[in-house]
Short mmCIF file of the C-alpha atoms (twelve columns), coordinates in Angstrom:
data_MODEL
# 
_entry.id   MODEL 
# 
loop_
_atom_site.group_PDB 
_atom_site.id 
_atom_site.type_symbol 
_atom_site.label_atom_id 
_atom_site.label_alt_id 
_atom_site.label_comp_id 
_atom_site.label_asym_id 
_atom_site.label_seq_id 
_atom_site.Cartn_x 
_atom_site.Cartn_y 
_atom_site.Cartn_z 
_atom_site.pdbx_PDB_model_num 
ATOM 1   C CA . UNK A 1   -27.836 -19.689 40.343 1 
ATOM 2   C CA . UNK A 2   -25.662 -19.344 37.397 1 
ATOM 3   C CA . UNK A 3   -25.745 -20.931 33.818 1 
ATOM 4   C CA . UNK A 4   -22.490 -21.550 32.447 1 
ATOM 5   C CA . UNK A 5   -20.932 -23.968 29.899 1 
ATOM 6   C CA . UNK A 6   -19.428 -27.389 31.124 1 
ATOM 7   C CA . UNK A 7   -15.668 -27.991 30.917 1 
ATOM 8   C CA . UNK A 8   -14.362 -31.339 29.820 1 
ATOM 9   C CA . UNK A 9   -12.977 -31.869 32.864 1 
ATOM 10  C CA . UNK A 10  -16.486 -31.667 34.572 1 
ATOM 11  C CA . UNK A 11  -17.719 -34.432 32.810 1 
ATOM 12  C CA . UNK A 12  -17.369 -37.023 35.643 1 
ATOM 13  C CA . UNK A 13  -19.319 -34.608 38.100 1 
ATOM 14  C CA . UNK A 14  -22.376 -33.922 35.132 1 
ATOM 15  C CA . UNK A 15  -22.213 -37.758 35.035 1 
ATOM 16  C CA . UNK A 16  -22.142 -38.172 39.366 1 
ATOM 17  C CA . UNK A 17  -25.690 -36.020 38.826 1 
ATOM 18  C CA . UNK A 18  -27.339 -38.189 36.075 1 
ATOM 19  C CA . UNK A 19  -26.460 -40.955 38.364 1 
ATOM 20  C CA . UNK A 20  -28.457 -39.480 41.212 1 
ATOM 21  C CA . UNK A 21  -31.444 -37.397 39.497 1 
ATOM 22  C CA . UNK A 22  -31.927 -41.173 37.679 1 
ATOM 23  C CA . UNK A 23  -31.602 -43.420 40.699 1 
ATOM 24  C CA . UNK A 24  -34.506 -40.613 42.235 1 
ATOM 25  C CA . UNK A 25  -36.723 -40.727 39.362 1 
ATOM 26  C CA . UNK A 26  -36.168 -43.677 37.143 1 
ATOM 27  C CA . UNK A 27  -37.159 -46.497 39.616 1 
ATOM 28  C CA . UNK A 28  -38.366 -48.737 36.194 1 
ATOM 29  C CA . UNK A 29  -34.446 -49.057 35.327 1 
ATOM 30  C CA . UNK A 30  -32.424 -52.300 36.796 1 
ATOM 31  C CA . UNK A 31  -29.319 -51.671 38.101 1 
ATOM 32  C CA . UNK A 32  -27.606 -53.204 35.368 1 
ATOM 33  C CA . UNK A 33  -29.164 -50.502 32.891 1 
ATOM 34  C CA . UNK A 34  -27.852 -47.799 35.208 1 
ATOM 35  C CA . UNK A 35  -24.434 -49.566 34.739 1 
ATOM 36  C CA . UNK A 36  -24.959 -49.992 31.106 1 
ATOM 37  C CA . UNK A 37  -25.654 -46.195 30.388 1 
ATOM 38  C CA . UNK A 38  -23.336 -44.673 32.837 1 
ATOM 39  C CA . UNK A 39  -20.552 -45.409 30.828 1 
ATOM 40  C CA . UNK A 40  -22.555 -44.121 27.167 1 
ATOM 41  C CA . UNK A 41  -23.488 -40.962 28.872 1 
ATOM 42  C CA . UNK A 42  -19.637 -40.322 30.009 1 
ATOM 43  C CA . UNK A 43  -17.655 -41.312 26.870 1 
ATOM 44  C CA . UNK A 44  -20.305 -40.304 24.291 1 
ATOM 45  C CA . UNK A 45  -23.756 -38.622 24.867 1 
ATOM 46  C CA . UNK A 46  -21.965 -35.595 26.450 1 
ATOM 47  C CA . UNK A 47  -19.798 -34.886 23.698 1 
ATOM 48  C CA . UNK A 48  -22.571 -35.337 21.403 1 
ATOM 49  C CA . UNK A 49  -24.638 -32.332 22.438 1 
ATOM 50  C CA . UNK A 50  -24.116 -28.750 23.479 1 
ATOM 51  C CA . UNK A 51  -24.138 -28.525 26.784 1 
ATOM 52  C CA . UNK A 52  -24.958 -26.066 30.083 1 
ATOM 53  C CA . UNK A 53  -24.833 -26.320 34.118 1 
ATOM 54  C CA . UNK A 54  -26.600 -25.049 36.626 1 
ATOM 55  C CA . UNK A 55  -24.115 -23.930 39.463 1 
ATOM 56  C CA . UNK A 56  -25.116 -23.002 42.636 1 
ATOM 57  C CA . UNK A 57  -23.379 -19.807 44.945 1 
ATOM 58  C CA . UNK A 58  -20.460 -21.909 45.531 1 
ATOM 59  C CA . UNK A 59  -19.527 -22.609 41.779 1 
ATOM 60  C CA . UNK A 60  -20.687 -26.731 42.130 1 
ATOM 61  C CA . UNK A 61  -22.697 -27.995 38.973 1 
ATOM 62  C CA . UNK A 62  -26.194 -28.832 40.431 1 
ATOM 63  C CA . UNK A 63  -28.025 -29.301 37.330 1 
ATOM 64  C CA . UNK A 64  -26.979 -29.563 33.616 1 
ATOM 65  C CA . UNK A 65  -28.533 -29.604 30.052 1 
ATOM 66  C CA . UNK A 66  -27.698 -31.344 26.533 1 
ATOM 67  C CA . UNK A 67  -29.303 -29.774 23.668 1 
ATOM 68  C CA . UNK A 68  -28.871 -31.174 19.575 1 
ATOM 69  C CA . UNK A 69  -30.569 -29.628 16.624 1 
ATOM 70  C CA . UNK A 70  -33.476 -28.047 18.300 1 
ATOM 71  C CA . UNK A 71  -34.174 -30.696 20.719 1 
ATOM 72  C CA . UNK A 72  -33.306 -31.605 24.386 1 
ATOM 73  C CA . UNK A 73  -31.791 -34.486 24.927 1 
ATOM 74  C CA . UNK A 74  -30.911 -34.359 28.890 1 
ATOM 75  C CA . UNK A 75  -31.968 -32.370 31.346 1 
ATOM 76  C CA . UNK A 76  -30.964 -33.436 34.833 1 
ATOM 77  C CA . UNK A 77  -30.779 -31.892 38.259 1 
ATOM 78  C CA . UNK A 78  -29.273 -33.074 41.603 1 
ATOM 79  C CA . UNK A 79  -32.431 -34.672 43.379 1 
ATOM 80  C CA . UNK A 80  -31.427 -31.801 46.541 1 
ATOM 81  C CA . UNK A 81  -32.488 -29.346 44.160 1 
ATOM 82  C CA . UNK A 82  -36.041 -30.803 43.177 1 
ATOM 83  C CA . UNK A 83  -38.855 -28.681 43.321 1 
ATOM 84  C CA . UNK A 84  -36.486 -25.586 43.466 1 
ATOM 85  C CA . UNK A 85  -36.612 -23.877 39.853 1 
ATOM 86  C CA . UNK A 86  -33.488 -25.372 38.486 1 
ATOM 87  C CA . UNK A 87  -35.513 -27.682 36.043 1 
ATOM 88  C CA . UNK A 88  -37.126 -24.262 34.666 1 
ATOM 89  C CA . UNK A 89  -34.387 -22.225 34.353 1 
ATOM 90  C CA . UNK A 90  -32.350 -25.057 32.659 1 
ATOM 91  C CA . UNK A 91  -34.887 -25.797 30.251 1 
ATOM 92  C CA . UNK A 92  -35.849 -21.612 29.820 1 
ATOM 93  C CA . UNK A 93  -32.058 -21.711 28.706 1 
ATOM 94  C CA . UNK A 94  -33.384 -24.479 26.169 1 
ATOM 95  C CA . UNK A 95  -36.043 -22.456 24.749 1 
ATOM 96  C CA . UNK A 96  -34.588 -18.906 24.563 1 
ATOM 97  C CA . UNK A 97  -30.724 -19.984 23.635 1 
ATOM 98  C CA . UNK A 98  -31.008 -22.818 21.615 1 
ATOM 99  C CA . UNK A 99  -34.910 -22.450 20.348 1 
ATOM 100 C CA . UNK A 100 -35.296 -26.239 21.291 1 
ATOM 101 C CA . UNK A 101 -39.082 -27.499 21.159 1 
ATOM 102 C CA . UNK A 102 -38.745 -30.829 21.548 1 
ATOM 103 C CA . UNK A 103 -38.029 -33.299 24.220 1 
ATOM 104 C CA . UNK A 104 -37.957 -37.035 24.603 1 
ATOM 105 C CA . UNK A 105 -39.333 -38.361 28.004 1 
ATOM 106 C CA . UNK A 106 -39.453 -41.699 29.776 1 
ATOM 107 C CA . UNK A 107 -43.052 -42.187 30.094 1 
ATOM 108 C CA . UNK A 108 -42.062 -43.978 33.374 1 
ATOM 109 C CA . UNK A 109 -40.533 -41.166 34.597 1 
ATOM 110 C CA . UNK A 110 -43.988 -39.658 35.867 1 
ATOM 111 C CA . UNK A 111 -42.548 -36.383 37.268 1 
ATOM 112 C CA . UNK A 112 -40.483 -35.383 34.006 1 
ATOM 113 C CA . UNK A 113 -43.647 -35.820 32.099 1 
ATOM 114 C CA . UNK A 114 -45.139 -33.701 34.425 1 
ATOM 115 C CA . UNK A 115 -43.304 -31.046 34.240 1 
ATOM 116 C CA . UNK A 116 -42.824 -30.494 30.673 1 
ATOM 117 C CA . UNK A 117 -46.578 -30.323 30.221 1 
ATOM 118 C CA . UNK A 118 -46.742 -27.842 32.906 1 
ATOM 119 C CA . UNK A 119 -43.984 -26.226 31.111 1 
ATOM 120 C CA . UNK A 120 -46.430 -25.817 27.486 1 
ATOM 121 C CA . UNK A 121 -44.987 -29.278 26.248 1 
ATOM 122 C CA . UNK A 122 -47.539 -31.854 24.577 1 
ATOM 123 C CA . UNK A 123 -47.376 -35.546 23.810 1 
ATOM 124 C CA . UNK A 124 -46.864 -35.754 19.746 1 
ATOM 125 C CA . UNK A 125 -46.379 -39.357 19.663 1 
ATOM 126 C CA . UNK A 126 -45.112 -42.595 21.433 1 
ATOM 127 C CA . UNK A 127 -42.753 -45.191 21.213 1 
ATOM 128 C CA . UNK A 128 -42.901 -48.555 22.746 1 
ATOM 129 C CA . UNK A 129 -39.014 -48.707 23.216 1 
ATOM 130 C CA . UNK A 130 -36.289 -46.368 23.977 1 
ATOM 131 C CA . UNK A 131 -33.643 -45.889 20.945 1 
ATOM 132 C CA . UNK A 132 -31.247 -48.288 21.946 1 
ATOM 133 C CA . UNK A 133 -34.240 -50.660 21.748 1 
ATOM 134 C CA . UNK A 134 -34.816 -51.007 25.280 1 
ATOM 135 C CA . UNK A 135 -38.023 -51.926 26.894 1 
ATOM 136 C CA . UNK A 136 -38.761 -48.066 28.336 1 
ATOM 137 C CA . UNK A 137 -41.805 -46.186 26.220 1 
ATOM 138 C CA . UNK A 138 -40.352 -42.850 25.314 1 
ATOM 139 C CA . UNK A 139 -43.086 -39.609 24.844 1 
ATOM 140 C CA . UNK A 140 -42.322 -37.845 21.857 1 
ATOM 141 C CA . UNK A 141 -43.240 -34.016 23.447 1 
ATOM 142 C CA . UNK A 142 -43.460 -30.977 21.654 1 
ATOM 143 C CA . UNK A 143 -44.073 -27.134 22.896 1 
ATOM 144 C CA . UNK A 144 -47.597 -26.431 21.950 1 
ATOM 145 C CA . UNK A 145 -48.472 -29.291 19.634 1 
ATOM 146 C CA . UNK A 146 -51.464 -31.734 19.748 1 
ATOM 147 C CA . UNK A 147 -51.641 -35.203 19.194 1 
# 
């Protein structure tokens, strides 16, 4: 497994795997929210960060990463690769390239939260909606810090 930067031009396949790792692990979103931030995460989320892939032996993107200012701001795999270290080494890119320690999370999204603690991550704080406003609590994590 390789970590390499994302070309432009890969931008529809990063978005094909947000699609799927969501519709796997964010069963609290309606379709129509999945509709609503396809399109964000396409024409302006991606640009907005620096990004990285996870490719597997054949070259295909199977996992990816968008870092800004310290924090990570996406971090999502193909659900065929669940389970199978691509979530660590994405986010060990996170921590030893970019010095992130901080991550948003879903608290609905059970197995993210999960992970990150396993990871050394810690719930800081909480919000009741997402920052579009949106009705999904987000967990305000940090490596090594207390509430």
């Amino acid at each position: 497994m390789d970590i390499t930067n994302i070309d432009k031009s890969e931008y529809q396949a990063v978005v094909d795997i947000w699609e799927a790792s969501v519709r796997a692990t964010h069963h609290f979103l309606p379709e129509t929210d999945i509709q609503f931030f396809r399109p964000l995460i396409l024409n302006e989320y991606l640009s907005a960060v620096e990004l990285r892939c996870a490719r597997d032996e054949e070259g295909t993107i199977v996992g990816f990463l968008g870092v800004a200012d310290g924090n990570i701001e996406m971090l999502f795999l193909h659900p065929d690769t669940f389970g199978k270290g691509v979530g660590k080494l994405l986010l060990n890119c996170a921590l030893n390239e970019f010095k992130c320690t901080k991550v948003d999370v879903n608290e609905d999204n059970h197995n993210a939260v999960a992970f990150y603690k396993h990871m050394g991550f810690e719930v800081v704080s909480r919000a009741e909606t997402d920052p579009l406003g949106k009705p999904y609590p987000i967990l305000h994590m940090e490596l090594g810090k207390v509430i």
